[in-house]
GUGUPA-688036 format. One line per field, with one value per residue (C-alpha): residue in one letter; x, y, z; residue number from 1. Coordinates in steps of 0.02 Angstrom, whole numbers. Layout:
// residues N
aa = c(A,...) $
xx = c(X,...) $
yy = c(Y,...) $
zz = c(Z,...) $
i = c(NUM,...) $
This chain:
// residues 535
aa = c(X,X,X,X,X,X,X,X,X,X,X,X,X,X,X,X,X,X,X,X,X,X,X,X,X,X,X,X,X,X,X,X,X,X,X,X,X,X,X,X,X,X,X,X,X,X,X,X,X,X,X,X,X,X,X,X,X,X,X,X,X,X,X,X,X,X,X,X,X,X,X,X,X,X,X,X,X,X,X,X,X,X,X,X,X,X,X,X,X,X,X,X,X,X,X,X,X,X,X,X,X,X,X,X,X,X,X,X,X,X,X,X,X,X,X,X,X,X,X,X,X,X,X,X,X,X,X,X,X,X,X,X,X,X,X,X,X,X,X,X,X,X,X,X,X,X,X,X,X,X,X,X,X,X,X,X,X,X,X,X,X,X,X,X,X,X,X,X,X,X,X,X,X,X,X,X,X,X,X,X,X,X,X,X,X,X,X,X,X,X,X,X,X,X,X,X,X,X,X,X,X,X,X,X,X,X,X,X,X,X,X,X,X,X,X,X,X,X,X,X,X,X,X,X,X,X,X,X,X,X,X,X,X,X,X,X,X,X,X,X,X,X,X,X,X,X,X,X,X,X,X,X,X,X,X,X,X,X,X,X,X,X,X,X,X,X,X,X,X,X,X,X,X,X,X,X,X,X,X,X,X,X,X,X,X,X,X,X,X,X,X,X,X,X,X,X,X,X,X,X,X,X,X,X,X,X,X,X,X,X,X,X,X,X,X,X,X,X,X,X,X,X,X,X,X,X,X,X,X,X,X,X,X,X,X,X,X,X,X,X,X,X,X,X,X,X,X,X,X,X,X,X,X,X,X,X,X,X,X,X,X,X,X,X,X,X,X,X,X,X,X,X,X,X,X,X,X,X,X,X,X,X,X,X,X,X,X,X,X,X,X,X,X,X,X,X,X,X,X,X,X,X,X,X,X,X,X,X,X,X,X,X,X,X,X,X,X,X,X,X,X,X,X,X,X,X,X,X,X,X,X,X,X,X,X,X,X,X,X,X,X,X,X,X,X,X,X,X,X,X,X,X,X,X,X,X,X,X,X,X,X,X,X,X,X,X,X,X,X,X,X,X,X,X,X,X,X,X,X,X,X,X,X,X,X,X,X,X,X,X,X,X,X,X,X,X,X,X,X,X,X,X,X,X,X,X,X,X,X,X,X,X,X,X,X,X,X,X,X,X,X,X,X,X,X,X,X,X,X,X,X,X,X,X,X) $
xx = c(633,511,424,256,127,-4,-14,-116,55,154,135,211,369,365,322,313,336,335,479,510,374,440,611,520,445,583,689,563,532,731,765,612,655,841,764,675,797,948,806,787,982,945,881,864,873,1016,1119,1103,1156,1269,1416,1366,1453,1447,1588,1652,1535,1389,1435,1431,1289,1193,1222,1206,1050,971,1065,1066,884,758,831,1010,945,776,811,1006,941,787,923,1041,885,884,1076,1173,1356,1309,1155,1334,1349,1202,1302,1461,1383,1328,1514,1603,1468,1522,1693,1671,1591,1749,1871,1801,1631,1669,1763,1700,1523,1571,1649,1500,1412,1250,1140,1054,1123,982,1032,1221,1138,1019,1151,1258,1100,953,790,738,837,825,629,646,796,679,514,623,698,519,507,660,568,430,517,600,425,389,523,487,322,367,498,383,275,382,394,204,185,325,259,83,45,-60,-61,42,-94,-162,17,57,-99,-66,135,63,-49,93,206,71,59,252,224,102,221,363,456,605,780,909,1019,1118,1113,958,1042,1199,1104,1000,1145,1245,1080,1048,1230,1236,1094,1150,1323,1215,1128,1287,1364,1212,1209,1406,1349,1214,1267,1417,1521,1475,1537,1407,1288,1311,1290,1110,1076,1114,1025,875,902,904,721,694,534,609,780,652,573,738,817,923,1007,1132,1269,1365,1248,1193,1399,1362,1228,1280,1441,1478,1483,1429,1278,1160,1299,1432,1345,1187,1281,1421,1277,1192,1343,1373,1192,1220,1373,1335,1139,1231,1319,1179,1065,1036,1019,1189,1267,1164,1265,1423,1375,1327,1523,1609,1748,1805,1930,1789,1653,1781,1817,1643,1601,1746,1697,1520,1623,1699,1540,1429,1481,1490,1292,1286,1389,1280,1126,1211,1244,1059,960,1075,1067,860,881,944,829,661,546,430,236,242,367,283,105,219,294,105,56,156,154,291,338,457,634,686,737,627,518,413,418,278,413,589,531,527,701,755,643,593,777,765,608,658,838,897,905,715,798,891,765,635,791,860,644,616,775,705,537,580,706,601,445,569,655,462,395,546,529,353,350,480,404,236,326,406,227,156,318,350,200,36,93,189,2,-80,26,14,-198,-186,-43,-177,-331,-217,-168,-378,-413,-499,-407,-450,-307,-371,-310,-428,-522,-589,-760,-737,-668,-459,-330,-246,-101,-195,-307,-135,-55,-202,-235,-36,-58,-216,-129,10,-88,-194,-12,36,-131,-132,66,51,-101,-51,135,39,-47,105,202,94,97,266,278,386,531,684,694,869,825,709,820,957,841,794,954,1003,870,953,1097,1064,961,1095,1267,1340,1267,1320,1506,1530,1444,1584,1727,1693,1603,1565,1601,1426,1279,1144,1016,1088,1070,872,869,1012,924,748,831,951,801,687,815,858,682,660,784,712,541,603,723,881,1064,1173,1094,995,1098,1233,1086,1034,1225,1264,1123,1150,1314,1326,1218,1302,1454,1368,1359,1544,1639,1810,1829,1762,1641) $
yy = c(-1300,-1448,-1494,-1439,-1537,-1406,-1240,-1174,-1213,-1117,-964,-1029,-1006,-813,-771,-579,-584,-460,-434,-404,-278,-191,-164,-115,32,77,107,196,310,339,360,502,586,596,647,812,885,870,957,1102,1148,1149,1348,1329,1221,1346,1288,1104,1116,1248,1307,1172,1119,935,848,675,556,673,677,471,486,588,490,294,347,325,201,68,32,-87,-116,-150,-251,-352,-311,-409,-543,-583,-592,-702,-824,-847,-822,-795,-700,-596,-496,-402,-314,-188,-136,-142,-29,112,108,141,275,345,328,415,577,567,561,655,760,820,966,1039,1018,1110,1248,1264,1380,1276,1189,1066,940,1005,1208,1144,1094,1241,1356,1273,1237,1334,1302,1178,1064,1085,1049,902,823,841,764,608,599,563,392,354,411,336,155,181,204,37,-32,53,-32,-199,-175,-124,-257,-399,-338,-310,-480,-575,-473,-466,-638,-525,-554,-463,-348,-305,-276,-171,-68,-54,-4,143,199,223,298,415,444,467,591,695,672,733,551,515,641,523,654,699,611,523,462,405,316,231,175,107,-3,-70,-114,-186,-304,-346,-403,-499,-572,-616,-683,-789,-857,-903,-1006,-1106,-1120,-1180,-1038,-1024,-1208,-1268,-1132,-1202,-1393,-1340,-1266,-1433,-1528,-1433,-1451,-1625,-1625,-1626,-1534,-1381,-1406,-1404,-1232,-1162,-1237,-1317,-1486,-1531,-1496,-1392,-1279,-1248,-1167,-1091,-995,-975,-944,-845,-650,-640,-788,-673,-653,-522,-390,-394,-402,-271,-171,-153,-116,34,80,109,173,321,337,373,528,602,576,760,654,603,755,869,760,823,1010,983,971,1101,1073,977,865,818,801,668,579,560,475,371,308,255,145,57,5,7,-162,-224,-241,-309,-462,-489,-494,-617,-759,-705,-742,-871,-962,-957,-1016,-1173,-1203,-1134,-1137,-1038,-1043,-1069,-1214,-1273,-1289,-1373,-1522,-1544,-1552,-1687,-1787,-1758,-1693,-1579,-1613,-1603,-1465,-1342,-1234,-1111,-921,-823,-772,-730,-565,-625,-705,-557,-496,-677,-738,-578,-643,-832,-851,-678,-632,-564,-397,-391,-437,-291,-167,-214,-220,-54,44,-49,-9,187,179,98,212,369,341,309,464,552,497,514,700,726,660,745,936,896,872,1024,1126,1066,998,1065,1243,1227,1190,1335,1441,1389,1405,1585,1627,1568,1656,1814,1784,1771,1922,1845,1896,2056,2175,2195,2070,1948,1868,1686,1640,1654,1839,1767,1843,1736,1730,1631,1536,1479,1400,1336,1245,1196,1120,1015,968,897,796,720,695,574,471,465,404,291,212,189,131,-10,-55,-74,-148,-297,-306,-339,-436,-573,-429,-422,-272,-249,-243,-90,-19,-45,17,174,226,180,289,437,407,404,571,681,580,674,859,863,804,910,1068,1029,983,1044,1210,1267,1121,1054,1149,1192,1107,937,929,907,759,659,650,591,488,378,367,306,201,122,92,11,-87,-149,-209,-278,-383,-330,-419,-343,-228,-73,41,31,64,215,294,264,347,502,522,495,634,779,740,777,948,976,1100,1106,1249,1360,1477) $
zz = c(225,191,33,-13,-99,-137,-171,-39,64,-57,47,212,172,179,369,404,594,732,760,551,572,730,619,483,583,649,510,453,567,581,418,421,591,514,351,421,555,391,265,384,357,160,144,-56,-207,-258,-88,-130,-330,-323,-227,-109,53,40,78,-17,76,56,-130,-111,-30,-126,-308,-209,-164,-298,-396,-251,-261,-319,-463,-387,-259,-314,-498,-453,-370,-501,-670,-544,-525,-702,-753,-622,-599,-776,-671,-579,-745,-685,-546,-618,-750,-614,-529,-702,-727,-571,-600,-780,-653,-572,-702,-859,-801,-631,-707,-838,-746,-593,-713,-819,-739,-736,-632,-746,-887,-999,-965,-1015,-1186,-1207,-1185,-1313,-1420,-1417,-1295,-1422,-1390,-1221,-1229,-1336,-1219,-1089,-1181,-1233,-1046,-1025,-1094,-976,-827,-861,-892,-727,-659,-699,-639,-455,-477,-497,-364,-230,-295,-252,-107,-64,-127,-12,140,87,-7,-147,-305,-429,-499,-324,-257,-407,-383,-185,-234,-351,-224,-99,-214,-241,-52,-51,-191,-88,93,3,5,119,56,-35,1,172,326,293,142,209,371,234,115,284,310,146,113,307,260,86,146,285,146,60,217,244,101,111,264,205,33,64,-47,-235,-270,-160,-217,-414,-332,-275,-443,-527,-398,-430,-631,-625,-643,-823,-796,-709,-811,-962,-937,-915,-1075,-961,-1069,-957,-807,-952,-1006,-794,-780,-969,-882,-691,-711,-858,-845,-1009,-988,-1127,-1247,-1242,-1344,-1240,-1075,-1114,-1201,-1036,-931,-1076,-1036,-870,-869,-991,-896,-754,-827,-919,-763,-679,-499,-502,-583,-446,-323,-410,-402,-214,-182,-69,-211,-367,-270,-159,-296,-373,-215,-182,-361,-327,-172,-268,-407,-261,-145,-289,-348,-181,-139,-309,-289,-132,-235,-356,-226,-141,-325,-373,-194,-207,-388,-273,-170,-229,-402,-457,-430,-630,-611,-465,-578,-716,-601,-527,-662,-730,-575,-507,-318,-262,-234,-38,14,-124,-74,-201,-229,-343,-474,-481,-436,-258,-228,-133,-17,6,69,169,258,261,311,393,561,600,637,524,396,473,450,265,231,313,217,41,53,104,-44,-194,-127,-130,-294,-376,-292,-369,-523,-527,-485,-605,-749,-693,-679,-859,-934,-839,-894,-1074,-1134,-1058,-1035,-1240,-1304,-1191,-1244,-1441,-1423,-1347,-1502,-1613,-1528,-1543,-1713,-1741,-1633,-1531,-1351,-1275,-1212,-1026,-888,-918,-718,-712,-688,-488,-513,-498,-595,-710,-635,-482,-603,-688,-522,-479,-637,-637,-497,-537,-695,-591,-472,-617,-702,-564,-542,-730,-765,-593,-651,-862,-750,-665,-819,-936,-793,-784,-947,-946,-805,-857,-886,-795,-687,-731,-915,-913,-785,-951,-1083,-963,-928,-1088,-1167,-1059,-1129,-1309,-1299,-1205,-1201,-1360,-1358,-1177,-1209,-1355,-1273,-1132,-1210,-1381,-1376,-1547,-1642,-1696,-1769,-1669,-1823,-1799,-1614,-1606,-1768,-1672,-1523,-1584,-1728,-1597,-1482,-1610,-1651,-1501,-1483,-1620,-1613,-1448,-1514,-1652,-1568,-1672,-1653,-1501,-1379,-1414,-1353,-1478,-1618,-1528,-1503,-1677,-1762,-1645,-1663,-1862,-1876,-1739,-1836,-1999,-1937,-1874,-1884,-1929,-1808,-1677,-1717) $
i = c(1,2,3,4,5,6,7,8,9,10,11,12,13,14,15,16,17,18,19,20,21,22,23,24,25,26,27,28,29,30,31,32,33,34,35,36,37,38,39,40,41,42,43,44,45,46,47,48,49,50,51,52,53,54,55,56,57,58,59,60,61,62,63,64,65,66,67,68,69,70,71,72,73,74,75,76,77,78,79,80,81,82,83,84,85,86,87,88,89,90,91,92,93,94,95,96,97,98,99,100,101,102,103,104,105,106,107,108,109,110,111,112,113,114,115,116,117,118,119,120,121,122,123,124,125,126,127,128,129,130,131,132,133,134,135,136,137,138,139,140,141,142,143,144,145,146,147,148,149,150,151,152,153,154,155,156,157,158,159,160,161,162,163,164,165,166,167,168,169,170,171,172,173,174,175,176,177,178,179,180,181,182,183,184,185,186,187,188,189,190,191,192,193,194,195,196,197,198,199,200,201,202,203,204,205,206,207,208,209,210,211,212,213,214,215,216,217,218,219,220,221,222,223,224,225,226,227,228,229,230,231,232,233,234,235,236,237,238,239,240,241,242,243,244,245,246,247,248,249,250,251,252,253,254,255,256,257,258,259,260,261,262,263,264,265,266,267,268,269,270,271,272,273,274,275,276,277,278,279,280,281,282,283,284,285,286,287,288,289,290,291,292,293,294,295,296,297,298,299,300,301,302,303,304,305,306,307,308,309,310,311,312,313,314,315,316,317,318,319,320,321,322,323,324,325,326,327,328,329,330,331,332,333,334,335,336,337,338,339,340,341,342,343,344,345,346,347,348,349,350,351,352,353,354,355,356,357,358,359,360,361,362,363,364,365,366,367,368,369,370,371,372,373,374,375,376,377,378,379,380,381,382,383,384,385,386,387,388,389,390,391,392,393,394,395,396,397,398,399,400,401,402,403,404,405,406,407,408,409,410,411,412,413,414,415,416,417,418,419,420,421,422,423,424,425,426,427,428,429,430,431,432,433,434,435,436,437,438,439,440,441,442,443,444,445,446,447,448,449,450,451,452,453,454,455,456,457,458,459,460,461,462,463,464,465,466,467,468,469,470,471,472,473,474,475,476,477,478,479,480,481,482,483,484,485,486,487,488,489,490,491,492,493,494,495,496,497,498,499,500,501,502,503,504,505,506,507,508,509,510,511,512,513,514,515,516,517,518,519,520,521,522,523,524,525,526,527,528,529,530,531,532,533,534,535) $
């Protein structure tokens, strides 16, 4: 790397080359092929979620392929930029989650009888709280959203050179795309082939940056070599060599209660997630269910500690384009041996393209891409069907009560204007209403996204799976391991109270994570309504 004087040079030192883009295809088209010749041995949904045949690494497969994504990988590396070992807690988080599956769910989920998280709780509960639990799952899907957004941005922008807002626009439109394709299966073969490349390129990464960094004490030298320009050391609240090691090297860098906090908010997203429980019920058998879950806690933390050394090994040798206007500002030139990213957003997929392998780069770019794009296409869709399902169709059905109610419905089948019976009319307005869903969540998605910009990925991958949590975490244990015990009544107030409360304990910036707000609230009041016996 050289120094760079202006920022018209800024750009240089992310070169997408042919040979990145050859790999990039390629893995793309591999990871597709794969994808369609293992979906045409899936007859059903019913064959995937229950009485499935998947073995343990399918069961692995299945759940890591959605929690090693963007957020594991450029979400990691973007909180290591900024405080380095404490962004492992995210993935640490997601393989205690998956050991929890293992251990304490597995069970009494595969003996259940049912095939979603939310049909578990309606049974136990009623179908309103069912309908609410999947209205406030909502708000988690949607964060998540964002989060897919800004990942794919960074990446649009280190391959690209766009700017943020046109990257984010170009990342919704092919999530949208991906929505309409059908995305790439997370599941099955494809899965597994994708998980093998990710965590092939991450450890790459994490060998790489061994090598030039000289292990993690030369790692933490560049960080104070860079610091010891009070400009940059400034906009970091950097005061001296202590406080770089307070940051950098402490697990808990943003205090315990906000660190922990997030581990417990992706720990107990992962077990009220219906991805990673589907993965469970895909299982030929409980033993193998649990094997598989275990396997996730051990790789899971794995890529993480890759990403760690990746962000905190750019945090060494690049600033930011904001830092970079600061120290021009001031007069001042940049230290040998910087060079200068858009945002910690890029420190990722930025390494990737400036100090792997070319092939490998095109690979570990190719699997990302496919995996972010997936993921947001999932999600998308999701949150789409639960608005068609739960909300749209709820308010239909409340005007044509009310028309009844007024007499003002005749008894006779009624036709639409083009002579189709409304049972057509109905799926083809569904459908409509879904499409217009996904422009209209992708496009308020990009919006908010920018908005929030200067977020950590990590964080609203925390407060999303957090938000899970809080809604479904304690009707869900106590309908499985304490049937009977808690009044239907209480179920629907603790789960909008704790998630208003977590919430609002968000915005308004209280003490100690949000989660533990949120949990509190929710379970106070289910225990309210407890039962001192069965029945």
């Amino acid at each position: 790397m050289g120094t760079s004087g202006t920022v018209g040079r800024r750009r240089s030192y992310s070169m997408l080359t042919t040979v990145h883009i050859i790999g990039i295809l390629l893995t793309v088209g591999l990871l597709l092929a794969v994808s369609i010749l293992s979906g045409r041995k899936v007859k059903d949904a019913r064959s995937f979620t229950t009485g499935g045949r998947s073995g343990s690494w399918m069961v692995c497969g299945a759940i890591l392929g959605t929690l090693v994504g963007g957020q594991s990988t450029i979400g990691t590396a973007q909180l290591a930029f900024s405080f380095g070992i404490s962004a492992w807690w995210f993935t640490i988080g997601a393989a205690l989650g998956s050991l929890a599956l293992a251990l304490l769910y597995a069970r009494p989920l595969r003996e259940s009888g049912c095939t979603t998280l939310l049909e578990i709780v309606s049974r136990q509960y009623g179908r309103r709280a069912e309908t609410v639990g999947s209205l406030l799952f909502l708000i988690g899907i949607f964060i998540s959203i964002m989060s897919q957004v800004l990942s794919s941005s960074a990446m649009v922008t280190s391959l690209f050179g766009l700017p943020l807002g046109w990257a984010a626009v170009v990342s919704a439109v092919l999530i949208m795309l991906f929505v309409l394709f059908g995305g790439i299966r997370s599941a099955g073969a494809g899965g597994i082939i994708k998980l093998v490349l990710l965590y092939v390129a991450s450890i790459a990464a994490g060998a790489v940056v061994w090598h030039l960094g000289d292990g993690l004490g030369g790692v933490m030298s560049s960080i104070e070599h860079l610091y010891a320009d009070p400009i940059v050391a400034d906009l970091n609240d950097i005061t001296d060599v202590e406080s770089i090691h307070r940051r950098y090297g402490n697990l808990v860098a943003r205090g315990p209660l906000k660190d922990i906090g997030g581990c417990l908010s992706l720990m107990l997203g992962v077990v009220t997630t219906q991805t990673y429980a589907q993965g469970i019920w895909s299982a030929a058998s409980t033993p193998k269910a649990r094997r598989g879950a275990v396997y996730c806690s051990l790789l899971i933390p794995i890529i993480g500690a890759a990403c760690v050394l990746v962000g905190m090994y750019m945090r060494g040798h690049y600033v930011t384009a904001a830092e970079f206007a600061a120290l021009t500002a001031a007069g001042h030139q940049l230290p040998a041996g910087i060079g200068v990213i858009e945002s910690s957003l890029q420190a990722f997929p930025d390494f990737v393209l400036n100090h792997l392998p070319a092939w490998i780069g095109g690979i570990a770019l190719g699997a990302m891409l496919v995996n972010i794009l997936g993921c947001g296409s999932g999600l998308t869709l999701g949150a789409a069907t639960i608005l068609v399902r739960d909300v749209y169709s709820n308010l239909s059905a409340l005007r044509r009560r009310r028309k009844a109610a007024l007499g003002q419905t005749s008894a006779a089948p009624s036709r639409t204007p083009l002579g189709l019976p409304d049972a057509e009319a109905n799926a083809s307005r569904q459908l409509l209403q879904t499409r217009l869903s996904i422009v209209g969540l992708l496009a308020v998605a990009v919006v908010v996204a920018l908005s929030v910009r200067g977020t950590f990925i990590n964080d609203l991958g925390f407060l999303s799976l957090g938000l899970r949590a809080v809604a479904l975490l304690f009707p869900l244990s106590f309908a499985l391991f304490l049937p009977g015990r808690i009044r239907p009544g209480r179920v629907v107030p603790a789960m909008v109270a704790g998630t208003a409360a977590m919430l609002l304990a968000k915005f308004i910036v209280l003490p100690a994570d949000p989660i533990y707000y949120g949990l509190g609230i929710s379970l106070v009041i289910l225990l309210s309504g407890l039962r001192t016996a069965k029945g």
